[in-house]
C-alpha positions as a Markdown table, in Angstrom:
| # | Residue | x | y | z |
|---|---|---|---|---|
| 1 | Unk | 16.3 | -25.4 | -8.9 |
| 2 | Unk | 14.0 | -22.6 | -10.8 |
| 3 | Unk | 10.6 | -22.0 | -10.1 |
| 4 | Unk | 9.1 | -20.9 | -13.3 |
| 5 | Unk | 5.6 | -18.8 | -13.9 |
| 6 | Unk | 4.1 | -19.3 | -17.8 |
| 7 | Unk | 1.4 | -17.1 | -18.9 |
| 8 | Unk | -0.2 | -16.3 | -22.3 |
| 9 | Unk | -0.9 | -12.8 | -23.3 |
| 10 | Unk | -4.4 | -12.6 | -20.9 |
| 11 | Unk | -2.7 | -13.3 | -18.0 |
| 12 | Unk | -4.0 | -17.5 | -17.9 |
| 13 | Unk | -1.3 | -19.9 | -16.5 |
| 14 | Unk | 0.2 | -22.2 | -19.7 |
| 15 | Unk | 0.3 | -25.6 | -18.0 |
| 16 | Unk | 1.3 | -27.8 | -21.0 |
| 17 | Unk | 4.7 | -26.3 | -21.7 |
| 18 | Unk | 7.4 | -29.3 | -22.5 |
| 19 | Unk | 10.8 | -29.6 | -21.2 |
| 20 | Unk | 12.3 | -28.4 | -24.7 |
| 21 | Unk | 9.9 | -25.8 | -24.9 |
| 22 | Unk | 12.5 | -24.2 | -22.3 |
| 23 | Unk | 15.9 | -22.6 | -22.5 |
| 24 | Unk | 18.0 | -21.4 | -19.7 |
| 25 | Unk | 20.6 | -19.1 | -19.2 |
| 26 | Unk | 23.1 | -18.5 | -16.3 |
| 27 | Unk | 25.1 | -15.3 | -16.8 |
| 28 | Unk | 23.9 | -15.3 | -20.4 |
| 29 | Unk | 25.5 | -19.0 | -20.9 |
| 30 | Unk | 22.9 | -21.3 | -22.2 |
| 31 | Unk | 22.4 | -24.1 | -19.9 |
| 32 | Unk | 21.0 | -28.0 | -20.3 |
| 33 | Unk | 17.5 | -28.1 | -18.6 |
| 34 | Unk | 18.9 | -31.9 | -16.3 |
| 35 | Unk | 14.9 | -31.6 | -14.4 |
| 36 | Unk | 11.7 | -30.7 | -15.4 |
| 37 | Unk | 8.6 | -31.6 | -13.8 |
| 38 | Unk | 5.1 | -29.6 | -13.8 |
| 39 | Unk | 3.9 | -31.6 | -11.0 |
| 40 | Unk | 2.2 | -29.4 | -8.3 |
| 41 | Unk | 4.3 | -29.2 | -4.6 |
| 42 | Unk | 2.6 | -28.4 | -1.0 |
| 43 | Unk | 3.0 | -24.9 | 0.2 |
| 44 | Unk | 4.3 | -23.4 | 2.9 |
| 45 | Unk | 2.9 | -20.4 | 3.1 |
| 46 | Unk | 4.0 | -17.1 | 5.3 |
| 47 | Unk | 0.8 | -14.3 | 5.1 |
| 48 | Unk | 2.2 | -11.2 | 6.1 |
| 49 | Unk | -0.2 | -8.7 | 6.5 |
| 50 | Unk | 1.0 | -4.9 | 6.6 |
| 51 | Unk | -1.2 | -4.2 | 9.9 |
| 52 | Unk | -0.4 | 0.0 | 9.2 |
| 53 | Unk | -2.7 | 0.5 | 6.0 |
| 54 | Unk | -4.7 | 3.5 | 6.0 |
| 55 | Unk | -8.3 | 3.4 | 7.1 |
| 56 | Unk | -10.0 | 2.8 | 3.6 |
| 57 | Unk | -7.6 | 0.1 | 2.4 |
| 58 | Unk | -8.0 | -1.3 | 6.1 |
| 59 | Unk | -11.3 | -1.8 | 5.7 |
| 60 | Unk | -11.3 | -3.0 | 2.2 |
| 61 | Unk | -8.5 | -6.1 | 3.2 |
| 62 | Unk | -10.2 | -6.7 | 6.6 |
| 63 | Unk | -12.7 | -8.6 | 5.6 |
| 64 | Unk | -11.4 | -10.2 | 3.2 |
| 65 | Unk | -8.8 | -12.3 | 5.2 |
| 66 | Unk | -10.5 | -15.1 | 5.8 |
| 67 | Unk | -11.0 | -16.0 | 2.1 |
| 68 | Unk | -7.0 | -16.6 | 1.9 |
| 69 | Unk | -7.8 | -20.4 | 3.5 |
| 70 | Unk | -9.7 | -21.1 | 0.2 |
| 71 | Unk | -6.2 | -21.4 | -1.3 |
| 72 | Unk | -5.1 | -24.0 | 1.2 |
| 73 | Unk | -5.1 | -27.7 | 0.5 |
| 74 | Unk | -4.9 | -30.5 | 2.7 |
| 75 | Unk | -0.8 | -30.8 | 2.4 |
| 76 | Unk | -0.3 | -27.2 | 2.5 |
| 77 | Unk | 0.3 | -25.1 | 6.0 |
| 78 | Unk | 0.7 | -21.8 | 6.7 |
| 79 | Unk | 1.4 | -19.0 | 8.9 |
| 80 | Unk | 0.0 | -15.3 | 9.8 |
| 81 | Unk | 2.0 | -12.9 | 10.6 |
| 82 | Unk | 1.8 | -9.1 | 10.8 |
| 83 | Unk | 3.9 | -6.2 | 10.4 |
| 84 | Unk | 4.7 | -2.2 | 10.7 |
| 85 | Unk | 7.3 | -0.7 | 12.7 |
| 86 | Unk | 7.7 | -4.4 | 14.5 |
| 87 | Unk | 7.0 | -7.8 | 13.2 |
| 88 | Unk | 4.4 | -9.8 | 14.8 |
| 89 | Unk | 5.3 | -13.6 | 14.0 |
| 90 | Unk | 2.0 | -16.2 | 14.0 |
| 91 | Unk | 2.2 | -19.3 | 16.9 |
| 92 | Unk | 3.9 | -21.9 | 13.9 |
| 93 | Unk | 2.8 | -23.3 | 10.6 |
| 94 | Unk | -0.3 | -25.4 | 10.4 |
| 95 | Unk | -2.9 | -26.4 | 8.0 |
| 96 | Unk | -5.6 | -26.7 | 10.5 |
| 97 | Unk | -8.2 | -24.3 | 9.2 |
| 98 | Unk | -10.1 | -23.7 | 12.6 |
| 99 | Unk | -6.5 | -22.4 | 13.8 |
| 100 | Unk | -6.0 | -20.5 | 10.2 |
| 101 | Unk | -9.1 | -18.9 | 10.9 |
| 102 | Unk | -8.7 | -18.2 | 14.6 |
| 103 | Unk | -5.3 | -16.3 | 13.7 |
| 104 | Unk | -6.9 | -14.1 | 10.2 |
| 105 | Unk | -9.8 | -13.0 | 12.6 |
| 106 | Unk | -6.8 | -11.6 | 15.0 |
| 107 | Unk | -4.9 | -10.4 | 12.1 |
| 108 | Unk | -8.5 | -8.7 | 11.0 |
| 109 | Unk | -8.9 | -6.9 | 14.8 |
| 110 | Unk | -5.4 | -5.4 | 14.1 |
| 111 | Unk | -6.0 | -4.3 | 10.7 |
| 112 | Unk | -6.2 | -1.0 | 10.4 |
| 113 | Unk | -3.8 | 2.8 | 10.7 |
| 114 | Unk | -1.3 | 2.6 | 13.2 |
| 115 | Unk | -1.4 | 5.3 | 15.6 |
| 116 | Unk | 1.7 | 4.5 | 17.4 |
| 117 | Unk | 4.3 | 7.2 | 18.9 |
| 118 | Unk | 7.6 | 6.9 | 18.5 |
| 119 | Unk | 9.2 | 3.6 | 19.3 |
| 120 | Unk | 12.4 | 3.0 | 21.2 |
| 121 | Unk | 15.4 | 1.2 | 19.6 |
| 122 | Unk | 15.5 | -2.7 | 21.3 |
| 123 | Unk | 18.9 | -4.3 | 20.1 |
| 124 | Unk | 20.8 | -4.7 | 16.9 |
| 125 | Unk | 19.9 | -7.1 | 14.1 |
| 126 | Unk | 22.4 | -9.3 | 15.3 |
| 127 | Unk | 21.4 | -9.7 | 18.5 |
| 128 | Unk | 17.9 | -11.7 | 17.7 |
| 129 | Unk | 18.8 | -12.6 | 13.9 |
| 130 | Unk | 15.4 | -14.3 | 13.6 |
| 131 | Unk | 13.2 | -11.8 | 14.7 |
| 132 | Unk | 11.4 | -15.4 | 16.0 |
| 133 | Unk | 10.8 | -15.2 | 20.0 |
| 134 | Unk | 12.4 | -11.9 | 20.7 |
| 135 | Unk | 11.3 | -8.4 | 21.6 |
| 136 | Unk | 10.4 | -6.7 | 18.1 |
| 137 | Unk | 13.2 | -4.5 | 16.5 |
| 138 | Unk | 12.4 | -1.1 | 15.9 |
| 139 | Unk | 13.9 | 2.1 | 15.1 |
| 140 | Unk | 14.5 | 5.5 | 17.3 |
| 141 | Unk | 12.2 | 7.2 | 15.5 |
| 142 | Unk | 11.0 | 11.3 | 15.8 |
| 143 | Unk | 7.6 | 11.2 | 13.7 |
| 144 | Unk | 5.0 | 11.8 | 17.3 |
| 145 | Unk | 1.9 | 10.0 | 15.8 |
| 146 | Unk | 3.1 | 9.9 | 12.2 |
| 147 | Unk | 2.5 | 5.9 | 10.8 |
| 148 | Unk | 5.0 | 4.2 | 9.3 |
| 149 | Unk | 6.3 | 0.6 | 8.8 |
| 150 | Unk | 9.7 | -1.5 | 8.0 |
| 151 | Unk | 8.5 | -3.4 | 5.4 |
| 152 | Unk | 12.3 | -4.8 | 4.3 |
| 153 | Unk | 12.4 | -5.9 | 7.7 |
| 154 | Unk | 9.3 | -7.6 | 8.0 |
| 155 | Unk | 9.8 | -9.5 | 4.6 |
| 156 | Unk | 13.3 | -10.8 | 6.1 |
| 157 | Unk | 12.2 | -12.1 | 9.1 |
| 158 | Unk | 9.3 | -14.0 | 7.0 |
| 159 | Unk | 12.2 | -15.8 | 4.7 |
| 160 | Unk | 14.3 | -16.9 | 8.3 |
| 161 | Unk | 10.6 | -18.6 | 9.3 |
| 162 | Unk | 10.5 | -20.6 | 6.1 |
| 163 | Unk | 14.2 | -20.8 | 6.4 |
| 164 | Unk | 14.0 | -24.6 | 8.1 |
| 165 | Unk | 10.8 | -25.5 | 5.9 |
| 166 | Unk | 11.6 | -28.9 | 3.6 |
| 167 | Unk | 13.0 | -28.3 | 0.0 |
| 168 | Unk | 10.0 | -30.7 | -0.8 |
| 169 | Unk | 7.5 | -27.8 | -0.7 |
| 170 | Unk | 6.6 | -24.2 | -2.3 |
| 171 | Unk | 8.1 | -21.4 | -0.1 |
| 172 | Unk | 6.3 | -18.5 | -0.9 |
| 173 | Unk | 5.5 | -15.3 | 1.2 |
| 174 | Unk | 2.0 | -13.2 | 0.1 |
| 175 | Unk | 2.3 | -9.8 | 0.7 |
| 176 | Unk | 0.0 | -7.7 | 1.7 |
| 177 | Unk | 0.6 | -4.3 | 2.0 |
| 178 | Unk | 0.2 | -0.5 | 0.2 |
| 179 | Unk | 4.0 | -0.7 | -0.1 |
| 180 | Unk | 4.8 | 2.2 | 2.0 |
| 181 | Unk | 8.4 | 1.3 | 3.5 |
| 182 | Unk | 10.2 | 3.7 | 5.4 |
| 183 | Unk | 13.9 | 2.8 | 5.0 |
| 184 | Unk | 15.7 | 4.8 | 7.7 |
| 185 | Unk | 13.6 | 1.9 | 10.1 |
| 186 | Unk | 14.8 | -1.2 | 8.5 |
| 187 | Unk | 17.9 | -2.9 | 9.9 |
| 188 | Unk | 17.7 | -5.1 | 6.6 |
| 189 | Unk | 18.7 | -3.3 | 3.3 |
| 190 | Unk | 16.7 | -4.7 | 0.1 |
| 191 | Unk | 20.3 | -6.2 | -0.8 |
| 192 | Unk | 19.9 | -8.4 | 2.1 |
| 193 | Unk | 16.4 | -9.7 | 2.5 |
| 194 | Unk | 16.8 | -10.5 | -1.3 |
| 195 | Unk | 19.7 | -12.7 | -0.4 |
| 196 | Unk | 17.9 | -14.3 | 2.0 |
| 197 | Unk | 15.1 | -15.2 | -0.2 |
| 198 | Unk | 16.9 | -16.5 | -2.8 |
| 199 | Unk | 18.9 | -18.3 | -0.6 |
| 200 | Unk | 16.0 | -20.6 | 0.8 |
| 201 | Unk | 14.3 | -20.5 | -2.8 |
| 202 | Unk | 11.9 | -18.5 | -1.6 |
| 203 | Unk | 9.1 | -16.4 | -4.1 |
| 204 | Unk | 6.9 | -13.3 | -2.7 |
| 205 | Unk | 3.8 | -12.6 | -3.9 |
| 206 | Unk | 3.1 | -9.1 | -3.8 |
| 207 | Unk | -0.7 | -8.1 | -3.2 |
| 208 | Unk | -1.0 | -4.0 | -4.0 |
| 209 | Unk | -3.9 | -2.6 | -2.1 |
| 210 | Unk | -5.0 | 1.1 | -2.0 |
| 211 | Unk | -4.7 | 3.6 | -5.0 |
| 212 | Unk | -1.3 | 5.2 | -5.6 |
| 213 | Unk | 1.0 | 6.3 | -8.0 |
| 214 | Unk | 3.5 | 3.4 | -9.2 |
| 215 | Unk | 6.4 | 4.5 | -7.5 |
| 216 | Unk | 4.8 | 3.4 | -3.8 |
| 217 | Unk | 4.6 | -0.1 | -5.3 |
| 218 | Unk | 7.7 | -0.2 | -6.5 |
| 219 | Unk | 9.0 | -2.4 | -3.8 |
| 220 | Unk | 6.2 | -5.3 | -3.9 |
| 221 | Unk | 7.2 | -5.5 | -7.4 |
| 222 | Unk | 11.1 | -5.6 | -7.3 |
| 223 | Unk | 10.5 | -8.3 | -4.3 |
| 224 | Unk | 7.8 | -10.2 | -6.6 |
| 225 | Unk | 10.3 | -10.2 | -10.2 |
| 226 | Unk | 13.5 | -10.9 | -8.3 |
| 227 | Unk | 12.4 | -13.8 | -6.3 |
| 228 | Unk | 10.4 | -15.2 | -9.3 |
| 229 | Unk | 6.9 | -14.4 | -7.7 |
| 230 | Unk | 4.3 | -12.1 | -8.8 |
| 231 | Unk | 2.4 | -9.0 | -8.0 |
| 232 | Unk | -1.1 | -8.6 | -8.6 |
| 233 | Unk | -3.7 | -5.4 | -7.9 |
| 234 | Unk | -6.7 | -4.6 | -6.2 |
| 235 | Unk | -8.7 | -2.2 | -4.5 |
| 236 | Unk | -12.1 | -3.4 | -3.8 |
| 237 | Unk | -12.9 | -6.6 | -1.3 |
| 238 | Unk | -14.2 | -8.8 | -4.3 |
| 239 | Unk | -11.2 | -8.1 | -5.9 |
| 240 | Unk | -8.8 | -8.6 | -3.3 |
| 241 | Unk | -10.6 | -12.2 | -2.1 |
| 242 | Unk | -10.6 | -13.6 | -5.8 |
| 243 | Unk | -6.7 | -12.7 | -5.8 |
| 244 | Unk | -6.1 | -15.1 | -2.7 |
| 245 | Unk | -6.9 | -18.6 | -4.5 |
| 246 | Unk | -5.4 | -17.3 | -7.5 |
| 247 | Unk | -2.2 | -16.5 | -6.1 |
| 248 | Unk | -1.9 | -19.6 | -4.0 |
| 249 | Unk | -2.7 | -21.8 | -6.9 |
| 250 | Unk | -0.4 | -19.8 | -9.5 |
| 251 | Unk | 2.0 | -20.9 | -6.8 |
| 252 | Unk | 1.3 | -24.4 | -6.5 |
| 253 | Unk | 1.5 | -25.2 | -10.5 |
| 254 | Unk | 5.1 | -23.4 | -11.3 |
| 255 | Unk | 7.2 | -25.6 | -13.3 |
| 256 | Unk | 10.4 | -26.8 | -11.6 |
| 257 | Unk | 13.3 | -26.5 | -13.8 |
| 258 | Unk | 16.9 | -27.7 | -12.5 |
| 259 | Unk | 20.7 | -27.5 | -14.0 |
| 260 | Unk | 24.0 | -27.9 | -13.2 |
| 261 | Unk | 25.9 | -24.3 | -14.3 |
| 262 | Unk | 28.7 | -24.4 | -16.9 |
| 263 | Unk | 30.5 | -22.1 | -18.9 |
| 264 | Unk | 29.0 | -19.1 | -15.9 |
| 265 | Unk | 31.5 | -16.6 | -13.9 |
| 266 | Unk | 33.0 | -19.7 | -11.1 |
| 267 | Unk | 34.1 | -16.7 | -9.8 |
| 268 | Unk | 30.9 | -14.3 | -9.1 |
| 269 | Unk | 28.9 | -14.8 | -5.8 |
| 270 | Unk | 26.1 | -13.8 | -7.6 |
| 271 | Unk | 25.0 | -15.1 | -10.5 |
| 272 | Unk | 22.2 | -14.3 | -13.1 |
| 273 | Unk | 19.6 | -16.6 | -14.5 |
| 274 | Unk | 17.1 | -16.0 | -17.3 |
| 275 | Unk | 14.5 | -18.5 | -18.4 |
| 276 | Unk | 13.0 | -18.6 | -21.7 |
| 277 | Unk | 10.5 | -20.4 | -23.9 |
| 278 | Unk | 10.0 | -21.2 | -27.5 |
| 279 | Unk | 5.9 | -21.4 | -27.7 |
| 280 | Unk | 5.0 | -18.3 | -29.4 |
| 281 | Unk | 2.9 | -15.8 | -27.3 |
| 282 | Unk | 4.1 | -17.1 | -23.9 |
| 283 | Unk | 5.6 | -15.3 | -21.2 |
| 284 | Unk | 8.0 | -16.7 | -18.3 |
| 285 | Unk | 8.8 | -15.5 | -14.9 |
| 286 | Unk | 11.5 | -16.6 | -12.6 |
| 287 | Unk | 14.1 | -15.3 | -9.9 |
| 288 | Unk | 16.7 | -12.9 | -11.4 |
| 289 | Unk | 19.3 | -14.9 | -10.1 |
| 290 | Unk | 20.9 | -16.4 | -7.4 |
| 291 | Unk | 23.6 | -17.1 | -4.9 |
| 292 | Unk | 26.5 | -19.4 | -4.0 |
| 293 | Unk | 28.5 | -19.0 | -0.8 |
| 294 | Unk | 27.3 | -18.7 | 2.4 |
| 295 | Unk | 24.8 | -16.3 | 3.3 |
| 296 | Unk | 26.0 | -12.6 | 4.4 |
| 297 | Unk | 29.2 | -12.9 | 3.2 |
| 298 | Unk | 30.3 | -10.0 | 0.7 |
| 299 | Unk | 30.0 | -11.5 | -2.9 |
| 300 | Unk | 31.9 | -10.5 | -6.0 |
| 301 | Unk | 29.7 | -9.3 | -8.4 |
């Protein structure tokens, strides 16, 4: 099953896109399109907020958090959760707003540089492979007050939360971060957390705060184009709270696209999809691809 993003050349979602408007491709063999539907599905919704920002993008996204409930309808639910050397998982999914709030007015306290010392390794991956309930992993580090965060970390343990979430809804992770990722503190490669998403059919939505050269964004962008989500810009408050219902309802109103593969490498673990459409002047997103087998077992490629 493919979720699919259509836009026209200003950005504006294309909802009246027909089934043979689309063509699809696994490992470049066309494919017959078996389910289409534009019908809108609930979210479930993991808002992970990078709680290690510097102090003028802190104070920029602080107040904007509450706006993000303006995006959630009466069959959605959603969870906050935090992140920067450690992840800081919300209480459960719920689409009670008063709680919503509640949880974005603590995420809005913690916003802000982190000024933490080195922290001391806790366990292996392995040991707590949900990150769910368990003392929060972190690296030896030797930085004294230096911030940092483990953003592939913190983007892994938001896919195991919407792991167990029903296949009837929209999982989708926003983002929230100045990209900064300090790989020596991630237990998670990119390799992995990617799996993971596309595993559970999972998009992120990548929200790029601060100013910065492209190359610190890079990885909000690779998660948002190979999980099929999207990545959007801002630097001002107005800015960043007009992005939240945006997002949440570019989310909501992907097209569901579904095949059975033929004439694809049977043999591959990992396989590559591309979607495309025949209306002129339209542009398509969707995950890069996806895999068969279970999860963390070495694929051929």
């Amino acid at each position: 099953m493919l979720p699919v993003i259509a836009k026209d050349r200003q950005g504006n979602l294309v909802p009246d896109l027909r089934k043979d408007e689309f063509r699809i491709f696994d490992d470049n063999s066309e494919q017959q399109t078996e389910v289409f539907t534009a019908e809108a599905f609930p979210l479930s919704l993991v808002v992970l907020i990078d709680d290690d920002l510097k102090s003028q993008d802190a104070a920029q996204v602080a107040p904007t958090l509450r706006a993000i409930t303006a995006g959630i309808g009466p069959s959605d639910e959603a969870l906050i959760c935090r992140f920067d050397l450690s992840f800081y998982p919300g209480e459960g999914f719920t689409g009670d707003l008063h709680k919503l709030w509640a949880d974005l007015k603590d995420a809005q306290d913690h916003s802000g540089p982190s000024t933490a010392g080195p922290v001391p390794f806790v366990s292996s991956p392995s040991s707590h492979p949900l990150g769910v309930g368990e003392p929060p992993l972190a690296a030896a580090t030797n930085l004294g007050s230096r911030p940092t965060k483990a953003l592939d970390d913190a983007v892994h343990s938001a896919a195991e939360l919407l792991h167990d979430r029903g296949a009837s809804r929209r999982k989708i992770i926003l983002l929230i971060s100045d990209g900064l990722n300090g790989l020596q503190f991630n237990h998670h490669a990119y390799a992995d957390t990617l799996e993971a998403l596309l595993h559970d059919n999972i998009s992120v939505y990548s929200l790029a705060v601060g100013h910065s050269l492209k190359r610190k964004f890079s990885r909000l962008l690779n998660y948002a184009n190979d999980s099929g989500g999207d990545i959007y810009y801002a630097v001002q408050s107005a800015a960043i709270e007009r992005l939240y219902s945006r997002i949440t309802e570019e989310a909501r109103h992907e097209y569901t696209l579904a095949y059975v593969p033929h004439g694809n490498n049977r043999n591959a673990g990992y396989h590559t999809v591309e979607v495309r459409t025949t209306r002129e002047g339209v542009t398509i997103k969707t995950r890069q691809g996806y895999y068969t087998g279970p999860r963390g077992v070495p694929h051929k490629q």
